[in-house]
N, C-alpha and C positions, 0 to 999 in steps of 0.2 A: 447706857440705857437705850431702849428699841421702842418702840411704839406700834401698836396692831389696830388700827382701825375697821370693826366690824361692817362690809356691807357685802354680805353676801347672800340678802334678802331680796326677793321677787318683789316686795308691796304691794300687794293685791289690792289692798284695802284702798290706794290712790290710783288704780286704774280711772280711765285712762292715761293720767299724765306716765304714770311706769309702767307702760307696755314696754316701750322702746328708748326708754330712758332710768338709769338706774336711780333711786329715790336720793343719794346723797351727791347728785348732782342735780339736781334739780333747783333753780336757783330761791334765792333766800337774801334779799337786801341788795338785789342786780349782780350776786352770784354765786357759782355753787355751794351747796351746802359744806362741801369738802374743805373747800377754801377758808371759809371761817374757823374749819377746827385745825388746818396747817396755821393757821394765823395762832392759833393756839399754843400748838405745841413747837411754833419756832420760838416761842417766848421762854420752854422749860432746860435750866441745866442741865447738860450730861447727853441729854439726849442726843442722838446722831445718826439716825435712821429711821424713817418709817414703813410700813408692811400694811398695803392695803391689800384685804381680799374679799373679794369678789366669785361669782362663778361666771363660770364657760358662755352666758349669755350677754354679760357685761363688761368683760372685760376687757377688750376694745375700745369702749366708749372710756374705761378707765386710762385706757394706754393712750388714746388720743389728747384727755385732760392732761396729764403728766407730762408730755412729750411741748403741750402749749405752755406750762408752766417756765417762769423765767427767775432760776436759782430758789435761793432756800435749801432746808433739810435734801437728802437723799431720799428718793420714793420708790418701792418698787411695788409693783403691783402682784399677788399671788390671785392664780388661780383653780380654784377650787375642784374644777373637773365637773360641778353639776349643772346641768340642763332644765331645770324647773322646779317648783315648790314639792312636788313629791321625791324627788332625790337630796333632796338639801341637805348638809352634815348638820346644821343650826349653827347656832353663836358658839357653843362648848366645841361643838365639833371641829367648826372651823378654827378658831383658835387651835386647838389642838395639831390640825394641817399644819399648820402655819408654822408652827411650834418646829413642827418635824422637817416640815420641808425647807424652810431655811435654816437647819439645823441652830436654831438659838439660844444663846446661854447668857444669857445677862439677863439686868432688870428689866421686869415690861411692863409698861404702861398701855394699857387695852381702854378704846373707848368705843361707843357707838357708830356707824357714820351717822344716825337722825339726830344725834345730841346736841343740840346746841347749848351754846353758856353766855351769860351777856360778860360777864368780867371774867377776868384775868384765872385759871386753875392752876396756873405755875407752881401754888405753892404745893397742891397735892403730893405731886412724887417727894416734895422733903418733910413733910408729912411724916409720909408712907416710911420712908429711911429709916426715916428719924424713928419712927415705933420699933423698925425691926422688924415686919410680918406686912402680909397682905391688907389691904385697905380698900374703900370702896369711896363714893361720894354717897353723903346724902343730903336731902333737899325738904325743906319742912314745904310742906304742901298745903297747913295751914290750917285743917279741921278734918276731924276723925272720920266724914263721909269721904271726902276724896282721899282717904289712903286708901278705903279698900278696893282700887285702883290698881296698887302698888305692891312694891312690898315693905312692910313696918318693922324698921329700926327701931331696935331700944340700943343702948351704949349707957357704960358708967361712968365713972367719974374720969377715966382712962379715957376717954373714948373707944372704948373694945367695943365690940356689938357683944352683947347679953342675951341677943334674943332677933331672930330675922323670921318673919310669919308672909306667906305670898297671900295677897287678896284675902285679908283677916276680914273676919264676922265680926270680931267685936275689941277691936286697935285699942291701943293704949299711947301709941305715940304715933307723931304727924310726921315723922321725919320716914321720906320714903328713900329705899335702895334703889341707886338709877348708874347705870352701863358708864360707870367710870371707875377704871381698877388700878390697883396696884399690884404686881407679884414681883417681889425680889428674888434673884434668880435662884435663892436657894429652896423657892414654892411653886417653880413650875413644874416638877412632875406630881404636884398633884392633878395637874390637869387629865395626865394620862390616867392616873390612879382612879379618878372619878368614875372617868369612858369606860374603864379596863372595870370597873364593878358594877356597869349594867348602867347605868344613871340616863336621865334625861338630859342629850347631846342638844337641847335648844334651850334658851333664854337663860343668860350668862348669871342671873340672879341664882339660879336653882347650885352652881357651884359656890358660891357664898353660903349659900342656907346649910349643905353638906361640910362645908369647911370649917366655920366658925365656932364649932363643937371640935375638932378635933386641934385648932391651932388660933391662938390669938389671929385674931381679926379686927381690923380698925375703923373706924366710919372720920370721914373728916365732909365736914360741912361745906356745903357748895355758896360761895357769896352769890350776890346779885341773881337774877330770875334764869332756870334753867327750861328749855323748850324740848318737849319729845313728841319729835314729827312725826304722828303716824296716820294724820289723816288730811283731808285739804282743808277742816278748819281749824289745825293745830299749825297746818303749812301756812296758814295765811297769817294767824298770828306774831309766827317767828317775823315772817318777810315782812309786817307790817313794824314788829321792835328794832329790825335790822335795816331797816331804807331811813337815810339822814333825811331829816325834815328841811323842804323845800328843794 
């Protein structure tokens, strides 16, 4: 199994702090955000590589993180080739780089780099196996105004998704889809499939919504409180769940 860690976003929306420093390294509990999610995925079987990418602006600051790191998984850093928020391939897109340019054939496990998780998501990828098809995390967020935030999961008695709506008007369930995937290698050219019929190459949710109608789809439940960093008072949050008291 392979691992793809999404960060080949500008964050505009945390400028200053990501002018000149890429947003999943920006630290969170005394440090990078990166770090907590290697801390993650050196916990899941099988796995034996990870693929961060990045674009042409950060990827440096990536190479110089990796280079300070001391053992753990195998990291290689990809980069994307884009220069700024108008050339960006998005989350699909890039994924899709990644895909091709490390020529990869196995299971992959894609996460965000802003995602943080307080416990353990090991058990996700046997989950995901274990169903036989693509999966996703989700996170009950706890009342029907803040899903339409999100995007709104339904699942049955299977845990299949039955039903994925982005930013619904009028939700019927709290459990939101959030940038934790599954694809067993024998669902990643749908990836290409998606690109290849015109689709929207940004925010990895909108391949789930496209997907889940044509091929069983899983949702497995995120334990403990999940954090999506996208602004400085979502970043101070995290840093504030992540820094040991005293």
């Amino acid at each position: 199994m392979k691992a793809v860690i999404l960060a080949a976003g500008y964050a505009t929306r945390l400028y200053p702090l990501t002018l000149d420093r890429p947003k999943a390294l920006l630290p969170v509990g005394g440090k990078p955000m990166l770090d907590h999610l290697m801390a993650q995925l050196e916990g899941i079987d099988g796995l034996d590589e990870v693929y961060v990418v990045t674009n042409t602006k950060f990827a440096e600051a990536f190479g110089e993180w990796e280079a300070e790191r001391e053992g753990g998984l195998p990291v290689e850093i990809v980069d994307d080739g884009t220069t700024d928020e108008d050339s960006r391939l998005g989350a699909i897109g890039d994924l899709d780089f990644t895909i091709r340019e490390t020529s990869l054939d196995d299971d992959l496990l894609v996460l965000a780099g802003d995602n943080l998780f307080s416990e353990s998501v090991a058990g996700f990828p046997q989950f995901a196996l274990a169903k036989g098809g693509p999966a996703l995390g989700v996170y009950d967020v706890g009342d029907l105004d803040a899903i339409r935030r999100y995007s709104a999961i339904e699942l049955d008695e299977d845990d299949r998704v039955t039903k994925l709506e982005e930013k619904p008007e009028r939700p019927r369930s709290t459990l939101a889809g959030i940038a934790l995937y599954l694809y067993p290698r024998a669902a990643l050219g749908f990836v290409r499939e998606y690109l290849e019929a015109g689709n929207n190459p940004d925010q990895p949710g909108r391949l789930v919504q496209w997907l889940y109608p044509r091929t069983p789809v899983y949702g497995w439940r995120v334990p403990g409180r999940w954090f999506d960093v996208g602004s400085k008072e979502t970043l101070a949050e995290a840093d504030e769940a992540f820094t040991a008291p005293g």
